[in-house]
DSSP file (Angstrom, degrees, kcal/mol; ACC not computed):
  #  RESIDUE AA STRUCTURE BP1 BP2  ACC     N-H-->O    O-->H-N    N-H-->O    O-->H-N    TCO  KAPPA ALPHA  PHI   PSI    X-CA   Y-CA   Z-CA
    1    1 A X              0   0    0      0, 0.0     3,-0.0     0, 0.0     0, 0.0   0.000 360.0 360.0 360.0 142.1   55.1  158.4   26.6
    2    2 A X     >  -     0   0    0      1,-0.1     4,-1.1     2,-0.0     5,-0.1  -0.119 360.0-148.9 -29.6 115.2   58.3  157.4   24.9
    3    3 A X  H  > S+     0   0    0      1,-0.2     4,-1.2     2,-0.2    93,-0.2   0.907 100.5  46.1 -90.5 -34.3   58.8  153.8   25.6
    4    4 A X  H  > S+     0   0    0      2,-0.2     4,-0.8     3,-0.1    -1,-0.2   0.659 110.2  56.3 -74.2 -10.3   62.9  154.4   25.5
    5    5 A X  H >> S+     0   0    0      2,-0.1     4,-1.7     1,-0.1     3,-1.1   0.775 110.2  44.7 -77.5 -73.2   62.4  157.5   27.8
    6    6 A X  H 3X S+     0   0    0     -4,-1.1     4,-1.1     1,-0.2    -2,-0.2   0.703 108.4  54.6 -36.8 -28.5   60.7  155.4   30.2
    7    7 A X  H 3X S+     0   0    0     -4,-1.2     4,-1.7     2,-0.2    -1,-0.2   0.964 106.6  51.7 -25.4 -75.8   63.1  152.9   29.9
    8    8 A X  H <X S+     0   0    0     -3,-1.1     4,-3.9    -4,-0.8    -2,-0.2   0.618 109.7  51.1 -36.7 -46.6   65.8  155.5   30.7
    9    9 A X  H  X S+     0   0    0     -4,-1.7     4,-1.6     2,-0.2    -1,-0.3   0.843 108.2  49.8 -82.2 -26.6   63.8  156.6   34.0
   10   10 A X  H  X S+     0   0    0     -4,-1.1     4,-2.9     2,-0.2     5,-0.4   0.992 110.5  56.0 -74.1 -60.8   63.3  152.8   35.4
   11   11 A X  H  X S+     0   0    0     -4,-1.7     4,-4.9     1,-0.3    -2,-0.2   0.701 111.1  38.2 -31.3 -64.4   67.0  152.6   34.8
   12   12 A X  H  X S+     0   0    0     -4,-3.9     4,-1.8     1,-0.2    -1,-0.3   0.935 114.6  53.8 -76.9 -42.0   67.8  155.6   36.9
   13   13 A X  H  X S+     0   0    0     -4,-1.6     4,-3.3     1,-0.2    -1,-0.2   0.887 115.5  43.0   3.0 -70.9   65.3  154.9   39.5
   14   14 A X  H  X S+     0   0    0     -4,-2.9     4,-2.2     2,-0.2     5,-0.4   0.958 104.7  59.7 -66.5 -48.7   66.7  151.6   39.8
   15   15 A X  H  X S+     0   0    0     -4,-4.9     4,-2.7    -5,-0.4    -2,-0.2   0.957 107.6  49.4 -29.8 -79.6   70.2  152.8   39.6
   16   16 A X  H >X S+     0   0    0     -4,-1.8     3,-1.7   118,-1.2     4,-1.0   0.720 112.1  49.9   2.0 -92.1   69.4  154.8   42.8
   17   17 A X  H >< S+     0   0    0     -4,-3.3     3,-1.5     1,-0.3     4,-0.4   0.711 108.5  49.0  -4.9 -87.0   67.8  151.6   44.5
   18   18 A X  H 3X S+     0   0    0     -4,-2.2     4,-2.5     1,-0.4    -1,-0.3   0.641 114.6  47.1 -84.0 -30.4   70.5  149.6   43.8
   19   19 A X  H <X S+     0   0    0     -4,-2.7     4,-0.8    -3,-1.7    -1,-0.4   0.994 107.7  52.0 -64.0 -50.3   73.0  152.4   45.3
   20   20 A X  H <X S+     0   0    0     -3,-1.5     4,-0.9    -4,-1.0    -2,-0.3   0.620 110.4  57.7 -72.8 -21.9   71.0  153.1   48.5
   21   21 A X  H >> S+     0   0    0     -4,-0.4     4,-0.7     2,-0.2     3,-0.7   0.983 109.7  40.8 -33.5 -77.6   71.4  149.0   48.7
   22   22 A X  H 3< S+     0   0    0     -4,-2.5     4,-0.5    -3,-0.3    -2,-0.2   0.476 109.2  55.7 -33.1 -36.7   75.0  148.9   48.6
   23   23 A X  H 3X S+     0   0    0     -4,-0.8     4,-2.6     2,-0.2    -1,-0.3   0.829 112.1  44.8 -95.4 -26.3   75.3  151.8   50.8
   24   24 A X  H << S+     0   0    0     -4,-0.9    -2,-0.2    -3,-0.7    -1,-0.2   0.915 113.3  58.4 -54.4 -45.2   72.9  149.6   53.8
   25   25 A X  T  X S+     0   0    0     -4,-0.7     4,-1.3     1,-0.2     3,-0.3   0.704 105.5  41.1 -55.1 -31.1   75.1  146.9   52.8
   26   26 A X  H  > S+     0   0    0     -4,-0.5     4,-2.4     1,-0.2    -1,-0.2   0.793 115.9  51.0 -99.1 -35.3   78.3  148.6   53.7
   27   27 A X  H  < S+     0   0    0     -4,-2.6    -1,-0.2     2,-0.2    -2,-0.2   0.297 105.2  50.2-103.7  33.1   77.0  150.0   56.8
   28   28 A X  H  4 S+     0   0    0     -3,-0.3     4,-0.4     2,-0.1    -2,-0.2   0.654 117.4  50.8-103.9 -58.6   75.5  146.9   58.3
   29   29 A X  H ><>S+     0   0    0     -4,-1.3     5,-1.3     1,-0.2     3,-0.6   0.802 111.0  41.5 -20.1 -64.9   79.0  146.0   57.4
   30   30 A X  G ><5S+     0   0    0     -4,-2.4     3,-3.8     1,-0.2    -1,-0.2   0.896 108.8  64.8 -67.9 -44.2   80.9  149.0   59.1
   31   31 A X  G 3 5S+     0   0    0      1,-0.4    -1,-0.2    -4,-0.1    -2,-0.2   0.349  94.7  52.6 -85.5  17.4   78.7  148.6   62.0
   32   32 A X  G < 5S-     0   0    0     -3,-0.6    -1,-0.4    -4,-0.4    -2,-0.1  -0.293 132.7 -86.1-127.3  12.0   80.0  145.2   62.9
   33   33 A X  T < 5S+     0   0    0     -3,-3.8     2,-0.3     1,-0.2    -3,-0.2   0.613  85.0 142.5  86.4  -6.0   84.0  146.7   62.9
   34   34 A X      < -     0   0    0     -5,-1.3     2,-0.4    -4,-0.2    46,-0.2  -0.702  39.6-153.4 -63.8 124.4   84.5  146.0   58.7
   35   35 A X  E     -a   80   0A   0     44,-0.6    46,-3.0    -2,-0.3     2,-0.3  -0.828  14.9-139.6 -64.0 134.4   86.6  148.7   56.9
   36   36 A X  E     +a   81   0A   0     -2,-0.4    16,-0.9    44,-0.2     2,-0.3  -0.773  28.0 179.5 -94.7 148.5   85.6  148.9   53.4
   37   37 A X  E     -B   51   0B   0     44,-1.2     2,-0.2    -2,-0.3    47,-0.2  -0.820  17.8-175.2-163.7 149.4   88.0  149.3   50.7
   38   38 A X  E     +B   50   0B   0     12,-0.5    12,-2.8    -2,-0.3     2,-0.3  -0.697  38.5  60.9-137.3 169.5   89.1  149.6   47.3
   39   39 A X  E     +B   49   0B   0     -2,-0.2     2,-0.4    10,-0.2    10,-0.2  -0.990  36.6 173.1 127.2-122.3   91.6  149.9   44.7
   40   40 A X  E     +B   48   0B   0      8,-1.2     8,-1.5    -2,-0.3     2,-0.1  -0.931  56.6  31.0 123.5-130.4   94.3  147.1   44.0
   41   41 A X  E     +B   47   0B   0     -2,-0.4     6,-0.3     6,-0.2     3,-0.1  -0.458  47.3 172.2 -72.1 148.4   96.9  147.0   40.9
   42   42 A X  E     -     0   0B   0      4,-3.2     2,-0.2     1,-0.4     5,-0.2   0.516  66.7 -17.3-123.5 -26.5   97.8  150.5   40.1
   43   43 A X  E >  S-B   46   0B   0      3,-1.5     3,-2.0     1,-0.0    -1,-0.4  -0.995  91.2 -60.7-172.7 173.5  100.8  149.2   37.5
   44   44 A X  T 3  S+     0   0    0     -2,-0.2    18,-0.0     1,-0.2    -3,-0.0   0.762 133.8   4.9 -40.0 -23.3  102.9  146.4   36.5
   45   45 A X  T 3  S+     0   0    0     21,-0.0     2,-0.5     2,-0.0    -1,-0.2  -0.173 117.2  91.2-159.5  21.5  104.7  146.0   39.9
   46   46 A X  E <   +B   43   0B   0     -3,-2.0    -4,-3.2    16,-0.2    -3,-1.5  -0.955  42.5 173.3-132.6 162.7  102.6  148.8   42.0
   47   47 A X  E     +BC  41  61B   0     14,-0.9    14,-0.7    -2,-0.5     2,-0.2  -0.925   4.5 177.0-147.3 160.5   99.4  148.7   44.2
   48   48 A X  E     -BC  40  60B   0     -8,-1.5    -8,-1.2    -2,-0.3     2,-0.3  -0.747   9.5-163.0 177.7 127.1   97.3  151.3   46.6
   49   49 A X  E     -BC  39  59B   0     10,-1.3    10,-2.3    -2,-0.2     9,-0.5  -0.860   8.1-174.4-121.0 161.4   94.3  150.7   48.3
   50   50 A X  E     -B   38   0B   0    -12,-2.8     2,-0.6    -2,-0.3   -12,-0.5  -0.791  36.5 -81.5-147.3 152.4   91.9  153.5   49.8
   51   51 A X  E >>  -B   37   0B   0      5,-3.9     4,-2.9    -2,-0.3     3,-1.3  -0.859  35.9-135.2 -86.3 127.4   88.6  153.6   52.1
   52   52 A X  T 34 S+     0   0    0    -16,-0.9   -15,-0.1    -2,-0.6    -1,-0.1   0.743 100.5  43.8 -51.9 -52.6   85.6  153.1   50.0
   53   53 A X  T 34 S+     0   0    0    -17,-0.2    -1,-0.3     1,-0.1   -16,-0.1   0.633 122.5  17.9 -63.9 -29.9   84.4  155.6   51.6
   54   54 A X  T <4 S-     0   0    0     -3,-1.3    -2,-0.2     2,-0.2    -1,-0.1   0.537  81.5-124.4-113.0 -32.0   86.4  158.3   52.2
   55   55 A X     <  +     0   0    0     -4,-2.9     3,-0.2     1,-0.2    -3,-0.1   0.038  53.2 153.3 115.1 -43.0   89.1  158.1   49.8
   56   56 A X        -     0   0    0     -6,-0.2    -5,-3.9     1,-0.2     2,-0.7   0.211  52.5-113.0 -43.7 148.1   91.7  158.2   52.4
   57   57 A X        -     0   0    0     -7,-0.2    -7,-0.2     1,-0.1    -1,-0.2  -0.821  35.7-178.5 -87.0  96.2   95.1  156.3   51.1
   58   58 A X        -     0   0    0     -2,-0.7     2,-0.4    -9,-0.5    -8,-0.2   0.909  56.7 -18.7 -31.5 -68.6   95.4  153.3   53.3
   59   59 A X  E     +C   49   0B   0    -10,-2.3   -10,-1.3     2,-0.0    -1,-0.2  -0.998  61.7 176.8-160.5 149.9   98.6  151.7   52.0
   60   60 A X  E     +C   48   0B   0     -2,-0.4   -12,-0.2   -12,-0.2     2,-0.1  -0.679  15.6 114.2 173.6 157.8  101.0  151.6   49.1
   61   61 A X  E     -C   47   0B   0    -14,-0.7   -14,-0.9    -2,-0.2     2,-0.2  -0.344  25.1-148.7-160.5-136.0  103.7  150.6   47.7
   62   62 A X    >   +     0   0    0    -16,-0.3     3,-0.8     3,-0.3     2,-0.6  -0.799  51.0  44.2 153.0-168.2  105.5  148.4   44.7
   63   63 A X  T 3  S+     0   0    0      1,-0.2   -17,-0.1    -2,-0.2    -2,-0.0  -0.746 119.2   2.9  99.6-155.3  108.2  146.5   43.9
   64   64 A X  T 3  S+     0   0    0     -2,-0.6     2,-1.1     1,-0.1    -1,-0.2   0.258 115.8  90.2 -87.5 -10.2  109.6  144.1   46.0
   65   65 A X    <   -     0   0    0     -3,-0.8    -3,-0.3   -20,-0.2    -1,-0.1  -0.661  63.8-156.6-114.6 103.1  106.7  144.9   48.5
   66   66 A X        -     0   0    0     -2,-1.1     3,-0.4     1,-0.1     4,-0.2  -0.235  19.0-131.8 -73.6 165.0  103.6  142.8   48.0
   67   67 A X  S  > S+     0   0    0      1,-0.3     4,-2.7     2,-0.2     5,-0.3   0.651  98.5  75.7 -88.6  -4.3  100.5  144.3   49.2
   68   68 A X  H  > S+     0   0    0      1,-0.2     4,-1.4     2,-0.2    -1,-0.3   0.939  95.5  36.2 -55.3 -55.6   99.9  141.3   50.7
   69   69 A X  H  > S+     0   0    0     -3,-0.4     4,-0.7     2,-0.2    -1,-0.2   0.531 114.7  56.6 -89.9  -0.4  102.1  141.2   53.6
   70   70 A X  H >4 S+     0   0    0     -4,-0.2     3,-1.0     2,-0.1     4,-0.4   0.986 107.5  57.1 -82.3 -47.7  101.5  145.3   54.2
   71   71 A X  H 3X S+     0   0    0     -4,-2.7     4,-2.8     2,-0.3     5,-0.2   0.637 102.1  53.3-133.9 -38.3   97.6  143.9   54.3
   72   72 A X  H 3X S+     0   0    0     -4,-1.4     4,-1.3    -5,-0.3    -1,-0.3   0.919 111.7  44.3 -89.5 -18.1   98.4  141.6   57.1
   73   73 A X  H << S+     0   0    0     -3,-1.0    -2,-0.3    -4,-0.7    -1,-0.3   0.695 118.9  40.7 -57.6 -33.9   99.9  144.3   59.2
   74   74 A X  H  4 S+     0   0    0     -4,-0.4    -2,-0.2     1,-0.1    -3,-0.2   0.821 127.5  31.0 -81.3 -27.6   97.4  146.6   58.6
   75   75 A X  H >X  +     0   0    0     -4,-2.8     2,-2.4     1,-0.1     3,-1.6   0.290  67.2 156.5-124.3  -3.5   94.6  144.4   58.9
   76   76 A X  T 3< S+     0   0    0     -4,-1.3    -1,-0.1     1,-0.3    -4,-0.1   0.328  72.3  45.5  33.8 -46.5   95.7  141.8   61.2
   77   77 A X  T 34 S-     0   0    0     -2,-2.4    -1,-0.3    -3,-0.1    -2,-0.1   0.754 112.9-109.7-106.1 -17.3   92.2  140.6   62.3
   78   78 A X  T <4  +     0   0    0     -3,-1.6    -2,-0.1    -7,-0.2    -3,-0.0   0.541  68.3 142.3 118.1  16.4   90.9  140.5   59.1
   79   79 A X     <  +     0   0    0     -4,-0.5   -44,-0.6   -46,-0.1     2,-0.5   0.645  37.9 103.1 -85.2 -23.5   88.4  143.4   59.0
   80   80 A X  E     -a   35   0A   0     -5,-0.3     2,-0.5   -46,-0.2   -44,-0.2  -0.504  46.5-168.2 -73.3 126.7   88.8  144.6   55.7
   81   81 A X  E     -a   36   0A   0    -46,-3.0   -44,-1.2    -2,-0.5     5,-0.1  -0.929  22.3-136.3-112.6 111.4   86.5  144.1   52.5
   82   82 A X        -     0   0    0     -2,-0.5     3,-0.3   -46,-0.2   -44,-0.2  -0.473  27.1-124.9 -62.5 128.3   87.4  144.9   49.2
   83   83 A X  S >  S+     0   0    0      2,-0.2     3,-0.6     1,-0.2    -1,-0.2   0.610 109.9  66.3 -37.0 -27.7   84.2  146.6   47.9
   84   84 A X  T 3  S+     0   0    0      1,-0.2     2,-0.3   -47,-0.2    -1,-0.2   0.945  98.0  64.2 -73.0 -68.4   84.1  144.0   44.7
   85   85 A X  T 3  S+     0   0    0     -3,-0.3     2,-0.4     2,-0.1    -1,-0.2   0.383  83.3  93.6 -48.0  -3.1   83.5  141.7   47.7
   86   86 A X  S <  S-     0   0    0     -3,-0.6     2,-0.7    -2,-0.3   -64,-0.1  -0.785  89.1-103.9 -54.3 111.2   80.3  143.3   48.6
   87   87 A X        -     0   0    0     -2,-0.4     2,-0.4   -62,-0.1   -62,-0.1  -0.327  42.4-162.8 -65.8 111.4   77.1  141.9   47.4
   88   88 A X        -     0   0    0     -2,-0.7     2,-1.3    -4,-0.2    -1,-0.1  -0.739  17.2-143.4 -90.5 137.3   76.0  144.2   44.9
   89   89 A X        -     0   0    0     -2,-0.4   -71,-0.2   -71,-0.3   -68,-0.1  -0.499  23.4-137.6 -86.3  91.3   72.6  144.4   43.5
   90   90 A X        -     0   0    0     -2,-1.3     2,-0.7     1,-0.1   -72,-0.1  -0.260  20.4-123.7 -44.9 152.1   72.7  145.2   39.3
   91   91 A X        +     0   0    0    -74,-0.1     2,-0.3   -73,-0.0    -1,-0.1  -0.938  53.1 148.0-111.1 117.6   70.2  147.7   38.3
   92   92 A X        -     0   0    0     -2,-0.7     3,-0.0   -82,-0.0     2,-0.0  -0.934  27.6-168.2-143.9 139.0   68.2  146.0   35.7
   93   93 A X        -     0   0    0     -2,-0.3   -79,-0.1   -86,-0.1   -78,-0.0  -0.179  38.0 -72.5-107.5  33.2   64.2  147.5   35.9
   94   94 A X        -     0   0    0      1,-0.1     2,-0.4   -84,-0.1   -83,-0.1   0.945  53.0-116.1   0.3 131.3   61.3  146.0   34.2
   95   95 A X        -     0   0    0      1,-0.2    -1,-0.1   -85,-0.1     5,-0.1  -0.608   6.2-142.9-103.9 156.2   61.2  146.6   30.7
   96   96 A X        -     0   0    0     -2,-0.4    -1,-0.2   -93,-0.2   -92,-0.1   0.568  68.8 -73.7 -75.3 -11.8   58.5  148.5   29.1
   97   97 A X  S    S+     0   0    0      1,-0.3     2,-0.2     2,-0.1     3,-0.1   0.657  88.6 141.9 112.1  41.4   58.2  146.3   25.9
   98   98 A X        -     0   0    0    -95,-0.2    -1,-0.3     1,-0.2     5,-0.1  -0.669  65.0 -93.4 -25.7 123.7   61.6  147.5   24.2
   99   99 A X        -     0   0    0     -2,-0.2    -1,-0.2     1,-0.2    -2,-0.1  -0.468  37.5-118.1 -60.4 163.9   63.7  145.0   22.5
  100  100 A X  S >> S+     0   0    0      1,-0.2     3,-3.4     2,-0.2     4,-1.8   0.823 110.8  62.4 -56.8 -50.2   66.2  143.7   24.9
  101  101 A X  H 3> S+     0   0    0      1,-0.3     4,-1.6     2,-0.1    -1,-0.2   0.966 107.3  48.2 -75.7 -16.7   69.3  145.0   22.8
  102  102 A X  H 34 S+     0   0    0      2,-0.2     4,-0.3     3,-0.2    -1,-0.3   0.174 102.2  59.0 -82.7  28.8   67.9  148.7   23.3
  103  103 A X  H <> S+     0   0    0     -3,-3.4     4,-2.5     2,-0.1     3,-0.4   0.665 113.8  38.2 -89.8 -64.2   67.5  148.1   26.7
  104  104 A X  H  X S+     0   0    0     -4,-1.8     4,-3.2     1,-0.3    -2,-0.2   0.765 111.8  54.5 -34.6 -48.2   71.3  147.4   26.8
  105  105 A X  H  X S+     0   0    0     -4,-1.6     4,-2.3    -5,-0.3    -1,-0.3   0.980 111.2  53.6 -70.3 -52.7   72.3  150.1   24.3
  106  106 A X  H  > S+     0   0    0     -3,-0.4     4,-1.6    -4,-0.3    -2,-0.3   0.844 110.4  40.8 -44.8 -41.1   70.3  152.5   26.8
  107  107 A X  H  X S+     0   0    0     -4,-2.5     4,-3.7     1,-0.2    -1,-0.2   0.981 111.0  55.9 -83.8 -38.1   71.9  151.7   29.8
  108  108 A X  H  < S+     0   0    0     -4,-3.2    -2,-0.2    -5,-0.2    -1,-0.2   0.825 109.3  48.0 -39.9 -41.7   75.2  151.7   28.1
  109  109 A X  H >< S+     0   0    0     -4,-2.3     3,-4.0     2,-0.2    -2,-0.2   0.983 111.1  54.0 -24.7 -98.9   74.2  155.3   27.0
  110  110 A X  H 3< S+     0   0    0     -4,-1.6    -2,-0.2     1,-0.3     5,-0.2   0.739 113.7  45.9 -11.3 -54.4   73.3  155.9   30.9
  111  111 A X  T 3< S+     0   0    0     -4,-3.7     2,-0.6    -5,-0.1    -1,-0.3   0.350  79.6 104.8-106.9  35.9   76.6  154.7   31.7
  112  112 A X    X   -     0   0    0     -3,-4.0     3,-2.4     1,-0.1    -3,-0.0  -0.685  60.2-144.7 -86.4 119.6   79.2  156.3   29.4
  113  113 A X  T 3  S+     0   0    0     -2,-0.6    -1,-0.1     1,-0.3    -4,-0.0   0.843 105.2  59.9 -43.4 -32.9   80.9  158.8   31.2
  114  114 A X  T 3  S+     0   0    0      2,-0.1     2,-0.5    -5,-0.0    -1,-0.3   0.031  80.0  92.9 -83.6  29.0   81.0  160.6   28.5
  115  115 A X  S <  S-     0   0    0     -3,-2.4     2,-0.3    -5,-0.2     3,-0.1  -0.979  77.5-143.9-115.8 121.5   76.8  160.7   28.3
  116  116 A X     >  -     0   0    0     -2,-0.5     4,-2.1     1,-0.1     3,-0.4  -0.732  13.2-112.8 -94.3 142.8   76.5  164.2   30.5
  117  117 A X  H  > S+     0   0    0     -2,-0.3     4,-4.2     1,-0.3     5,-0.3   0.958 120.9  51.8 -26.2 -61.4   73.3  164.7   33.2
  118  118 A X  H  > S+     0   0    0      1,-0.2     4,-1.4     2,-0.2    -1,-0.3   0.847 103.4  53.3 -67.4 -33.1   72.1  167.3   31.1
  119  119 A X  H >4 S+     0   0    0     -3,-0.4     3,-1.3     2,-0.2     4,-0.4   0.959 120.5  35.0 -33.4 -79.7   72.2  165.1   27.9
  120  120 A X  H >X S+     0   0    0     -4,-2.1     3,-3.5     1,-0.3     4,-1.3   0.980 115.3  56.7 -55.7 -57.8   70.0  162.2   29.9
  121  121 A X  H 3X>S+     0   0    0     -4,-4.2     5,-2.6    -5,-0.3     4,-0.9   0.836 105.1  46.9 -59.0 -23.2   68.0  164.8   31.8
  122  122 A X  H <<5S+     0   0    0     -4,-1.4    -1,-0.2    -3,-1.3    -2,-0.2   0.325 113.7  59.3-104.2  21.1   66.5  166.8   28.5
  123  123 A X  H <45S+     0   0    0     -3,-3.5    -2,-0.2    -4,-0.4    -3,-0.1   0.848 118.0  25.4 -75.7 -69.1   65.9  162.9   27.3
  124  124 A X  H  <5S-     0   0    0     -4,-1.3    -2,-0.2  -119,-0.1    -3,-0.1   0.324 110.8-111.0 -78.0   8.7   63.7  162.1   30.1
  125  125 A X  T  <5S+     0   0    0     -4,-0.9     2,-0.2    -5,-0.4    -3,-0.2   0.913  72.8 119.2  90.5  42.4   62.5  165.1   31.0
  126  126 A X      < -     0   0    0     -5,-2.6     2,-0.2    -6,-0.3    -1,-0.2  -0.520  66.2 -87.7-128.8-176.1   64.1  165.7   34.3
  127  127 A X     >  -     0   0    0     -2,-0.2     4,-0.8     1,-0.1    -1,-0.1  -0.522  33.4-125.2 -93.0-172.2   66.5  168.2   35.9
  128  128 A X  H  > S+     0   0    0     -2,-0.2     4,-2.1     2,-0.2    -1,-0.1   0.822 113.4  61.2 -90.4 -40.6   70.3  167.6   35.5
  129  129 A X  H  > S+     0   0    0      2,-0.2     4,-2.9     3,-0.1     5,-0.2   0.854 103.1  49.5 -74.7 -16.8   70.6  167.7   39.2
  130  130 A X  H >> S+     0   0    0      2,-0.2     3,-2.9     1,-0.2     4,-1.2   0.968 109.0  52.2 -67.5 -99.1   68.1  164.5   39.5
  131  131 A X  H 3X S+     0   0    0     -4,-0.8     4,-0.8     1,-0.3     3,-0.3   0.663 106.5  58.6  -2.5 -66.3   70.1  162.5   36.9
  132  132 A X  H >< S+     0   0    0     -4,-2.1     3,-1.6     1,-0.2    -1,-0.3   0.901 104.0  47.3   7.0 -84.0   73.0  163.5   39.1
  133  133 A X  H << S+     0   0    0     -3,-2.9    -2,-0.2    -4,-2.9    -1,-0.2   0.703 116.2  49.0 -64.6 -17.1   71.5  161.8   42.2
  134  134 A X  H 3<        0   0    0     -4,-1.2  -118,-1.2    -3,-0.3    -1,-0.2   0.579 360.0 360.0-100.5  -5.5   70.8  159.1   40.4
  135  135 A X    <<        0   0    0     -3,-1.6    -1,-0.2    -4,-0.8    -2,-0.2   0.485 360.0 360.0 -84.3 360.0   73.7  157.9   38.4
């Protein structure tokens, strides 16, 4: 076997992992009264933040209105967590005996948006929907 396909496959493996962490994380998190959420600056003098989860638009605004004092109205007790604040686990996998800068250049690959499922999946040998589940 391909010692940069295999690479490729710990990667996404690990990707996975690392998601299904995050997503334990967030709902040990939720289940204690925490809204998660993200976003932040949107432009020089606007902001909007969303539920991590959902999408849903929370608050926004610019201007003369920092998000700061909408944040202490909405949030009041102090139950919101920016998702960047959430310990996230990196997906880095064991390497198969690759140099280190083509481990890097591979996951950089992995994570280009512009790297399509099927691209990665007829690398490793996989379907496209698998690749999917796993970026």
């Amino acid at each position: 076997m391909d010692l940069a396909q295999e690479y490729v496959r710990r990667y996404l493996v690990s990707q996975r992992e690392a998601e299904g962490r995050l997503a334990d994380e967030v709902g040990k998190l939720e289940a204690v009264g925490h809204r998660i959420i993200d976003g932040g600056q949107t432009g020089p003098s606007t902001w909007m933040y969303t539920d991590w989860l959902t999408g849903e638009v929370i608050a926004s605004g610019g201007g003369d209105e920092p998000d700061d004092d909408v944040f202490d109205e909405l949030d009041p007790d102090g139950m919101f967590i920016h998702i960047d604040n959430v310990a996230r686990h990196p997906a880095h996998p064991d390497n198969p005996g690759i140099p280190e800068s083509l481990a890097d250049a591979l996951r950089d690959w992995v994570d280009l948006l512009k790297t399509t499922d099927e691209d990665i999946a007829r690398f490793v040998g996989w379907s496209a929907n698998d690749v999917a589940a796993a970026r």
